[in-house]
C-alpha positions as CSV (number, residue, x, y, z in Angstrom):
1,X,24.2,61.8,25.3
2,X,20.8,62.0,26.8
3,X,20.2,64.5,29.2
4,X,19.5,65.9,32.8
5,X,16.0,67.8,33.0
6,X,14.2,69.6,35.2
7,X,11.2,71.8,35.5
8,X,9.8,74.7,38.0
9,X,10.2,78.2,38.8
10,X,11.9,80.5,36.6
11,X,12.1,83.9,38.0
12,X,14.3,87.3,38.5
13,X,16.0,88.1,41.5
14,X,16.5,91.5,42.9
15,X,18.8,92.2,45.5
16,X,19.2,94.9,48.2
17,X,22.4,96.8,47.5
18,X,23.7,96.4,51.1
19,X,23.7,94.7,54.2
20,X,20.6,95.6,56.8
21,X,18.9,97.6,53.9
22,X,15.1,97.5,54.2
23,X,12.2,97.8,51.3
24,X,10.5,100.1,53.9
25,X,12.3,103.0,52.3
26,X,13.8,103.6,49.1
27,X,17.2,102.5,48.6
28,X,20.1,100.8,46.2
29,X,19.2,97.8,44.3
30,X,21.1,95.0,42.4
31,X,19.5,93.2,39.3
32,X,17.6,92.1,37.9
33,X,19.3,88.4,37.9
34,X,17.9,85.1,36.4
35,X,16.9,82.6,39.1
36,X,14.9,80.3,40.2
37,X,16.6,77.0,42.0
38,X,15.4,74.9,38.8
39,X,16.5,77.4,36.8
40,X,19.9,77.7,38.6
41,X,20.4,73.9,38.8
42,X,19.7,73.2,35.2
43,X,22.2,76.4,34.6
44,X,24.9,74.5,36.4
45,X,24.2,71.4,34.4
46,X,24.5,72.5,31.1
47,X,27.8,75.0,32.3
48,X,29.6,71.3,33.2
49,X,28.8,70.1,29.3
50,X,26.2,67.9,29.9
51,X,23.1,68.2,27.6
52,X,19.9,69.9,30.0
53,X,16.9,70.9,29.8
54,X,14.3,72.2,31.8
55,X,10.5,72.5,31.5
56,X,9.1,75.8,32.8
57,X,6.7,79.3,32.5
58,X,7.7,82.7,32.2
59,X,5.7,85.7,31.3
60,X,6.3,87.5,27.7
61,X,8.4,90.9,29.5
62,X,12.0,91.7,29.8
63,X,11.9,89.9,33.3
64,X,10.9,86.4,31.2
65,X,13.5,86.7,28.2
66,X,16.5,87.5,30.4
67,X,16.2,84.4,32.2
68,X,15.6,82.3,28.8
69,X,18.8,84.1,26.8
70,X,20.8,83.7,29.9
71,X,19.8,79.8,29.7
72,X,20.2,79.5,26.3
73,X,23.9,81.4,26.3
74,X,24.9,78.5,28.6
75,X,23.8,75.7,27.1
76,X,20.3,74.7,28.0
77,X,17.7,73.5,25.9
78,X,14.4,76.1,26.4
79,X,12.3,74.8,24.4
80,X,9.9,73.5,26.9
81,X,10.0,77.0,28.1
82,X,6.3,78.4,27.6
83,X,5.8,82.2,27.5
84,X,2.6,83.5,29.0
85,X,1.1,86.3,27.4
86,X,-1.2,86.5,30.5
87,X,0.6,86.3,33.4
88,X,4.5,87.9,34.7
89,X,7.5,86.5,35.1
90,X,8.0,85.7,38.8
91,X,10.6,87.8,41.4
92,X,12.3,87.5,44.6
93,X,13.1,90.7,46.4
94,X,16.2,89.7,49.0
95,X,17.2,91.9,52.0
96,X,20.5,90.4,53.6
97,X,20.5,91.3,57.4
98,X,23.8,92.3,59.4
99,X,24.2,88.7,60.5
100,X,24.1,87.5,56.9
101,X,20.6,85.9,57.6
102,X,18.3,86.7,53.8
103,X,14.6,87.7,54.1
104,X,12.6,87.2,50.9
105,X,9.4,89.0,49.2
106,X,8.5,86.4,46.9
107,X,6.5,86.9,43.8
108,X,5.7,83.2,42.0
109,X,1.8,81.4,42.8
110,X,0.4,84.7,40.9
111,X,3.3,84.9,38.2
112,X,3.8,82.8,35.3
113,X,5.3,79.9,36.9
114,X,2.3,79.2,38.8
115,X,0.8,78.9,34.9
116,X,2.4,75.4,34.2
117,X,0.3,72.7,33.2
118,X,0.8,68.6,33.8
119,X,-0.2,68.8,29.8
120,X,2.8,70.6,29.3
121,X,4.1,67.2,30.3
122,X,4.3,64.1,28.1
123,X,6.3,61.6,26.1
124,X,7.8,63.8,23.5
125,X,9.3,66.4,25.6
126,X,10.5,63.8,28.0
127,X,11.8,61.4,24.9
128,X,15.8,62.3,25.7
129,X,15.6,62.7,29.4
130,X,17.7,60.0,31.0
131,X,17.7,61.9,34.4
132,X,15.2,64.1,36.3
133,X,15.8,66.5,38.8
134,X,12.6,67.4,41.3
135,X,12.9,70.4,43.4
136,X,10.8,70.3,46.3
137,X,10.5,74.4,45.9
138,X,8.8,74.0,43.4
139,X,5.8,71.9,44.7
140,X,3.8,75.1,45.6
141,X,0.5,74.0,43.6
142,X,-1.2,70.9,43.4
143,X,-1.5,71.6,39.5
144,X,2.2,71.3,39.4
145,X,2.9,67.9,41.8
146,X,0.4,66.8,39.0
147,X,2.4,67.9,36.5
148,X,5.8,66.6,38.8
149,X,4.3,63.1,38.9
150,X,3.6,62.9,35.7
151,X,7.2,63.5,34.9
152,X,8.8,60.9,37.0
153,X,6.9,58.4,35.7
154,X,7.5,59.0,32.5
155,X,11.1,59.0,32.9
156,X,11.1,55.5,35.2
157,X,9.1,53.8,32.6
158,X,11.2,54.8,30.0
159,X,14.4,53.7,32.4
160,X,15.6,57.0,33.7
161,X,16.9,58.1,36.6
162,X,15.0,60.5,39.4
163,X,17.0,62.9,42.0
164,X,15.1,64.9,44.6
165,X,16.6,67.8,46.6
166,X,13.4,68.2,49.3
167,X,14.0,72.3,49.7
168,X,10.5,72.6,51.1
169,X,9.4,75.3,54.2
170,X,8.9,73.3,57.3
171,X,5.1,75.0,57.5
172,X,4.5,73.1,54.1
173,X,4.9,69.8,55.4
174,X,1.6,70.9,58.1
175,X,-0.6,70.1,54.8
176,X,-1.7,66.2,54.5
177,X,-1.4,66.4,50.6
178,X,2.2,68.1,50.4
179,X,3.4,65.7,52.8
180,X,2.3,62.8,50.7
181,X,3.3,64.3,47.1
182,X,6.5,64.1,49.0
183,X,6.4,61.3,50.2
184,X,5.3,59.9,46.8
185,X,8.0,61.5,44.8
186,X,11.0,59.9,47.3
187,X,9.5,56.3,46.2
188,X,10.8,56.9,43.2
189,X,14.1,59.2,44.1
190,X,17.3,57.1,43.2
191,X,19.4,60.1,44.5
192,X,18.1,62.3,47.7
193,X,19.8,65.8,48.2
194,X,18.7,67.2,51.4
195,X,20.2,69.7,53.7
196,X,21.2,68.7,57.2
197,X,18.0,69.8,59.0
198,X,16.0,68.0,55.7
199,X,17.4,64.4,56.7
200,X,14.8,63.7,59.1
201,X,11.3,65.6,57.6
202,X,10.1,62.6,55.8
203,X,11.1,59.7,58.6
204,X,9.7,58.0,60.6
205,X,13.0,58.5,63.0
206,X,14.3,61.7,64.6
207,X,18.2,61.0,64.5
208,X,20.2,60.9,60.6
209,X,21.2,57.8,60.9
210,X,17.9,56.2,61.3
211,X,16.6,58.4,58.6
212,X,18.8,57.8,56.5
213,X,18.3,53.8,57.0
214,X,14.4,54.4,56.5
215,X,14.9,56.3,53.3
216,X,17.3,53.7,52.1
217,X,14.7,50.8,52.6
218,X,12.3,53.1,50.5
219,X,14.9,52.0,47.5
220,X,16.8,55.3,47.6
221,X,20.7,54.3,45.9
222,X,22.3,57.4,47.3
223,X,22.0,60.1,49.7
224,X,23.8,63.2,49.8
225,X,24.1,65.8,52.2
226,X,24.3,69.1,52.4
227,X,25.6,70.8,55.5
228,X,26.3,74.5,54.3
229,X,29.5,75.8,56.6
230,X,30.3,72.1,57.8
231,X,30.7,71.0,54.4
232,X,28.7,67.6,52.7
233,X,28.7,63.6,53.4
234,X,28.1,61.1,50.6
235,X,26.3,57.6,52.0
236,X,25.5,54.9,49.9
237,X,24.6,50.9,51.0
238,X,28.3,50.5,51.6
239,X,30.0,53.5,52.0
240,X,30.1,56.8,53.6
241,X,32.3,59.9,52.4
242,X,32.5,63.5,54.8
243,X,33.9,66.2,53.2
244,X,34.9,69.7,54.9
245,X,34.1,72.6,53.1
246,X,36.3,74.9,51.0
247,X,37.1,77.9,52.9
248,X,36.0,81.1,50.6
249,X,34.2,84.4,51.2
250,X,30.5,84.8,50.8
251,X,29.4,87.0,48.8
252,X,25.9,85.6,48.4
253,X,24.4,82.1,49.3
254,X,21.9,81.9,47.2
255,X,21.8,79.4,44.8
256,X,25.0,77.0,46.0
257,X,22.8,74.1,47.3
258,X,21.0,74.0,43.7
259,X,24.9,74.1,42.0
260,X,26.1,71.5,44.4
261,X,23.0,69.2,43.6
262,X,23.8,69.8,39.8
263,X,27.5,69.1,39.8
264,X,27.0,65.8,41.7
265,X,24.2,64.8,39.4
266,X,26.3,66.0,36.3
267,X,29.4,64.4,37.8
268,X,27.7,61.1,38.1
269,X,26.1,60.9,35.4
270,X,29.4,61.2,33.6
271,X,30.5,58.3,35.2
272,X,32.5,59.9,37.8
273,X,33.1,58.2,41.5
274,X,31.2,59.4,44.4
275,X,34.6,60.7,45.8
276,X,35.2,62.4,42.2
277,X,31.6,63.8,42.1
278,X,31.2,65.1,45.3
279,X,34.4,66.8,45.5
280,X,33.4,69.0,42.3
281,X,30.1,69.2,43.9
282,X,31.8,71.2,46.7
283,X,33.7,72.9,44.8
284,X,30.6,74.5,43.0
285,X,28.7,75.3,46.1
286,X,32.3,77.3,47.2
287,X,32.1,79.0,43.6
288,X,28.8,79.9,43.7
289,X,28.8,81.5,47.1
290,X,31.6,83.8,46.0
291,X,29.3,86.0,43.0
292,X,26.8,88.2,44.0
293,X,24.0,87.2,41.7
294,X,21.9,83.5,42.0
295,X,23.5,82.1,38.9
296,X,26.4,84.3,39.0
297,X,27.9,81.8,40.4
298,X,27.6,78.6,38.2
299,X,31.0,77.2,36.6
300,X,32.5,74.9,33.9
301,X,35.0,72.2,34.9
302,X,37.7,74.3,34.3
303,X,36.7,76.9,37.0
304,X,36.0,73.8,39.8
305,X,39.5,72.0,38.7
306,X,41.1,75.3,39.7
307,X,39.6,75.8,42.9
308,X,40.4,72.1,43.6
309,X,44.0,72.2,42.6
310,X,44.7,75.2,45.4
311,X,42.7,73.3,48.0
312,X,43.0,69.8,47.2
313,X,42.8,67.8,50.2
314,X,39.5,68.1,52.0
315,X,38.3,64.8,52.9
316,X,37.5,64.0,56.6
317,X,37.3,60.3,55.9
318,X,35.9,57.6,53.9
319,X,34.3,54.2,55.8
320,X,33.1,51.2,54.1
321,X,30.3,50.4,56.1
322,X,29.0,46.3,56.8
């Protein structure tokens, strides 16, 4: 089977030990853990049995390896993984504040990651990739939309598949060029994966529904969204699936979005419906939010298939639409 690839930041997280902690004064931590939302996606992939690889930078320290055994151990194919001898491994320094709200101290356009190259891009690394995943976190240089280009069209021409999850910072989209690479990259997006708020950041139209017709007429097959708390709807040119979410405790949000995009890519890709696939993809997101840890959280079918079987019926409804 060909595979799933992705490529982006690979980093370490490190976590506050309780809630309303501050880094203003010393206090207990949790970590390191591997992360990184490619990272975590590609993580989720390869945990579901699907072949996946991801195309990245790290640094040569402990930081860099933990993140490439931990990848490796599951399943993933590192061998587009470069290690920098010049440059660290990049980190995220979470604080989680009473209301649950995160605030992050991000270390990653002067780490490694920042370090990848569009030559680290071609044809032979690409040769097995029948799907590619684009995470719009990971646009932060315009080295690397290069580089993100360059691998979507390598995978169209070859007659792959291209999902997008947009994940961007509303102040990012202020810059003329981000807005286009984004713009450029949905042109050839067969699956979009935004968050609620997301729908509407590259339309025209300030209402979903209108967005989602204008990103359709851009040639997009299938639209998935997520909506955290209020669960996930599925619309394609003919149908539209809502699903509630599963009701679990959070321990840490942090990485479900990137699990729930992997599952339904995974699930789809392994010819599963869009009921089927989207019903493990909630599943994951649940999982994931129940580990402390970023990819703490990722899961094999066997885990989802349990959650599913003690909440099994969570659709809201399913319409054929026209």
């Amino acid at each position: 089977m060909q595979s799933i690839m992705t490529m982006g930041e690979i980093l370490v997280e490190i976590m506050a030990g309780r809630k309303g902690q501050s880094f203003r004064a010393p206090g207990p931590l949790a970590g390191p853990y591997a992360s990184g939302a490619p990272a975590i996606f590609i993580d989720q992939v390869a945990r579901l049995g699907h072949p996946a690889a991801i195309i990245g930078c790290v640094g040569d320290d402990d930081f860099g390896w933990l993140n490439i055994d931990r990848l490796r151990r599951d399943g993933v194919d590192t061998s587009a993984i470069a290690v920098c001898q010049n440059a660290v491994t990049g980190s995220a320094f979470v604080t989680y504040r009473d209301s649950g709200e995160r605030d992050f101290i991000f270390n990653i356009t002067n780490s490694a990651s920042a370090q990848l190259q569009p030559e680290q891009v071609n044809q032979a690394v690409l040769k097995d990739c029948a799907h590619f995943h684009v995470m719009g976190s990971s646009l932060f240089s315009f080295r690397i939309i290069d580089a993100m280009k360059k691998a979507i069209e390598i995978v169209k021409a070859q007659g792959g598949t291209v999902s997008f999850d947009p994940n961007v910072r509303k102040e990012m989209l202020r810059i003329p060029e981000m807005r286009e690479a984004l713009a450029y990259i949905l042109e050839f997006t067969d699956i979009f994966l935004p968050s609620g708020h997301e729908v509407t950041q590259l339309a025209r139209s300030a209402d979903e529904a209108g967005a989602i017709a204008e990103i359709f007429a851009r040639g997009v097959r299938e639209i998935v969204v997520k909506r955290g708390a209020d669960g996930c709807s599925y619309f394609s040119a003919d149908e539209r699936i809502d699903l509630d979410a599963l009701p679990v405790d959070v321990a840490d949000p942090t990485g479900a979005g990137d699990c729930f995009g992997a599952t339904f890519i995974a699930c789809r890709r392994l010819g599963k419906t869009a009921l089927q696939s989207l019903r493990y993809a909630n599943a994951a997101g649940a999982l994931a939010v129940s580990s402390k840890g970023p990819m703490e959280g990722t899961s094999g079918f066997a885990g989802l298939d349990a959650l599913l079987a003690q909440q099994p019926q969570h659709l809201r409804h399913a319409v054929m639409e026209g």
